[in-house]
N, C-alpha and C positions, 0 to 999 in steps of 0.2 A: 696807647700810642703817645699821647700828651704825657706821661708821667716820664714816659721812656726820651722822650726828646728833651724834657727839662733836665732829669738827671744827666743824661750823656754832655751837659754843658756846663763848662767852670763858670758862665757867667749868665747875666740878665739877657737871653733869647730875645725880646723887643726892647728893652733898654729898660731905665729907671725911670726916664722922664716923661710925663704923660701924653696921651694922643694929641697931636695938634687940634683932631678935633673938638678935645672937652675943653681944652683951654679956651680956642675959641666961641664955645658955648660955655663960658663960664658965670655967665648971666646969671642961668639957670643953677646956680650952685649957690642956694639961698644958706648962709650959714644959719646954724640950729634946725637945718631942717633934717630928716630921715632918709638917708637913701644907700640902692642897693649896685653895688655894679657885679655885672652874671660874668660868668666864665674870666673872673676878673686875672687869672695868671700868674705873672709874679709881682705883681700889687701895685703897677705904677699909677693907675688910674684910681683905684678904691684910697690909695696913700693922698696922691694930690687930693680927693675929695675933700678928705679928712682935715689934710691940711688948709682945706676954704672953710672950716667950721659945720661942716658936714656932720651929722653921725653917720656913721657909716658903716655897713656889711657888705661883705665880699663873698661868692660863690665860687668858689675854685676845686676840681677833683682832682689834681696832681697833687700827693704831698710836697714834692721837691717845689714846687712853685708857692704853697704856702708857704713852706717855712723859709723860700725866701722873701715873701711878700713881708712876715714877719720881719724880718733882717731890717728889708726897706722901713718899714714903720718904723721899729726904734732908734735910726737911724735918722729918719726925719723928725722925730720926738712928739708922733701922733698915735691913737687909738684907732684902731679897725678890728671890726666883731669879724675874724676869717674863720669859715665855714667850710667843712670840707663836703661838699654836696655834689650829687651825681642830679644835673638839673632836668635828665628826661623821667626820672624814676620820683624826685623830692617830692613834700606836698609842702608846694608854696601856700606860704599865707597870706589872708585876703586881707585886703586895704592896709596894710603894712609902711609902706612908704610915700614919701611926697617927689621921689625921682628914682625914677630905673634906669640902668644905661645898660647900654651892650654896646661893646667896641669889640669888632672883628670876632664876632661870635659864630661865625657860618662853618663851625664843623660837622652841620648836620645838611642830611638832606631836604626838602619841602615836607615829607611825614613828620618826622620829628620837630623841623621848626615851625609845626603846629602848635607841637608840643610847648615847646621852647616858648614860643610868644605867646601861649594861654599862661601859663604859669608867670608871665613878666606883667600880664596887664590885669589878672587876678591880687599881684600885689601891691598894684597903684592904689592908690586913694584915690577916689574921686575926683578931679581936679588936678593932678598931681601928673607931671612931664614925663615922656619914656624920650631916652637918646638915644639912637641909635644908628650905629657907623658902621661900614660897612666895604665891599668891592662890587663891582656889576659883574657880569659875564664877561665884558671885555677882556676884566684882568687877566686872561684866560693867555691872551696874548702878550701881556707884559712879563709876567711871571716870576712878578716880584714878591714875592706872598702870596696866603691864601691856601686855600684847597684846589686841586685841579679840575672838579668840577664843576661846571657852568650852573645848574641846577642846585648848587648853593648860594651861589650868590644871589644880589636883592636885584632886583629892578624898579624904577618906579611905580610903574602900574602895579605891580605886586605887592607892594608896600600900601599903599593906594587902598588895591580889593582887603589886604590883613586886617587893616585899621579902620574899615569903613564906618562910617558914625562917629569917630576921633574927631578931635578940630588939629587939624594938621597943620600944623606951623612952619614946616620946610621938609620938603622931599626933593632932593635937588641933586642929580649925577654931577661928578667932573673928572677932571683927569690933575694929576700933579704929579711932583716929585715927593717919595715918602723915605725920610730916612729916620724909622725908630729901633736901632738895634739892628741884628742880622737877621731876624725874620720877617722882619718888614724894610725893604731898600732898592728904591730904583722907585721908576714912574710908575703910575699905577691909577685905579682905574675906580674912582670911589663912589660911595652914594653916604648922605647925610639926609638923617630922618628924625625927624622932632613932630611929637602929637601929645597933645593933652587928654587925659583922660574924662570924659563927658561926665563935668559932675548930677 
C-alpha cells in the first residue's frame, strides 16, 4: 500500500521539511550521537537528523520513498545509512543507538505495534531517548491524516502501560493545526511521547 501511494506521486507525500515535532525536540538531537528513525518515508525527518550532526539510519519499505529520501540527502549535502527493512519481520539490533524516533508510525494495529515497539526499545541503548509522535483516536474526527482506525492510534494511558519502568519525560495529547505536505493538513489531533531507556 505504502510503495503504491508513494509511486502514484510526482512529489514529497509529507513534505521535505521535518515534523514540527522533532524540531521542537531538538534538544535531544545530540550531535555525534547514533540514531535511528523507523518507518522514516521519504527522508525528511532521518535528513534533518543528519543535518543536527546525527549519524544516522533510516527504516523505510517503500523503495519509491527511499530513493527519494536519497534525492533529499544529497540535496541537503548529508549522510544517511537508508535501509530498506520490512520492521515487523527485521531483527533489530540490541543497544544500537542513543535515539530512536517514530513519527506517525501507526500503520499497524495493537498486535503488531507490539511488535513494532519491542524491536524500537531492543535497540536503545541504555540510557538512550525513544521519540515518538503520533494521533489519538480523536483524529478519527478531523481526518486530516492517519489511518482510519482508532485502534491505531496511541493514547496516553497506553503509551504509559508500553513503556512501564521508562522514566517518561513527556506523554502529552493536544490538538493543532498540521500542515506537512498533503498527507498530513488540517487540524488534528496528536500525542507527544519521550521516555528514556532505564539504564
Amino acid at each position: 500500500m505504502w510503495e503504491e501511494r508513494f509511486a502514484n506521486s510526482d512529489d514529497y507525500v509529507f513534505g521535505t521539511e521535518p515534523a514540527r515535532f522533532l524540531t521542537e525536540h531538538a534538544t535531544y538531537l545530540t550531535p555525534g550521537q547514533t540514531a535511528l528513525s523507523v518507518a522514516d518515508g521519504e527522508g525528511r525527518n532521518s535528513v534533518y537528523m543528519a543535518q543536527r550532526g546525527l549519524e544516522t539510519t533510516a527504516y523505510e519499505f517503500a523503495p519509491t520513498a527511499i530513493a527519494r529520501a536519497r534525492d533529499l540527502a544529497a540535496e541537503r549535502g548529508v549522510t544517511v545509512d537508508f535501509q530498506n527493512v520490512d520492521i515487523l519481520t527485521h531483527d533489530w539490533p540490541e543497544d544500537a543507538y542513543d535515539l530512536v524516533v517514530g513519527i506517525f508510525i501507526q500503520f499497524v494495529g495493537p498486535k503488531d505495534r507490539k511488535v513494532q515497539f519491542e524491536g524500537m526499545k531492543r535497540s536503545l541503548k541504555p540510557g538512550g531517548v525513544l521519540l515518538l509522535h503520533g494521533y489519538t483516536p480523536k483524529q478519527l474526527e478531523f481526518g486530516t491524516g492517519g489511518p482510519p482506525f482508532a485502534e491505531n492510534m496511541y493514547t496516553e494511558d497506553q503509551l504509559a502501560a508500553d513503556f512501564v519502568g521508562w522514566d517518561i519525560l513527556e506523554n502529552r495529547a493536544y490538538e493543532r493545526e498540521v500542515q506537512e505536505g498533503r498527507g498530513h493538513s488540517g487540524m488534528s489531533a496528536l500525542i507527544d511521547f519521550v521516555a528514556r531507556n532505564p539504564a
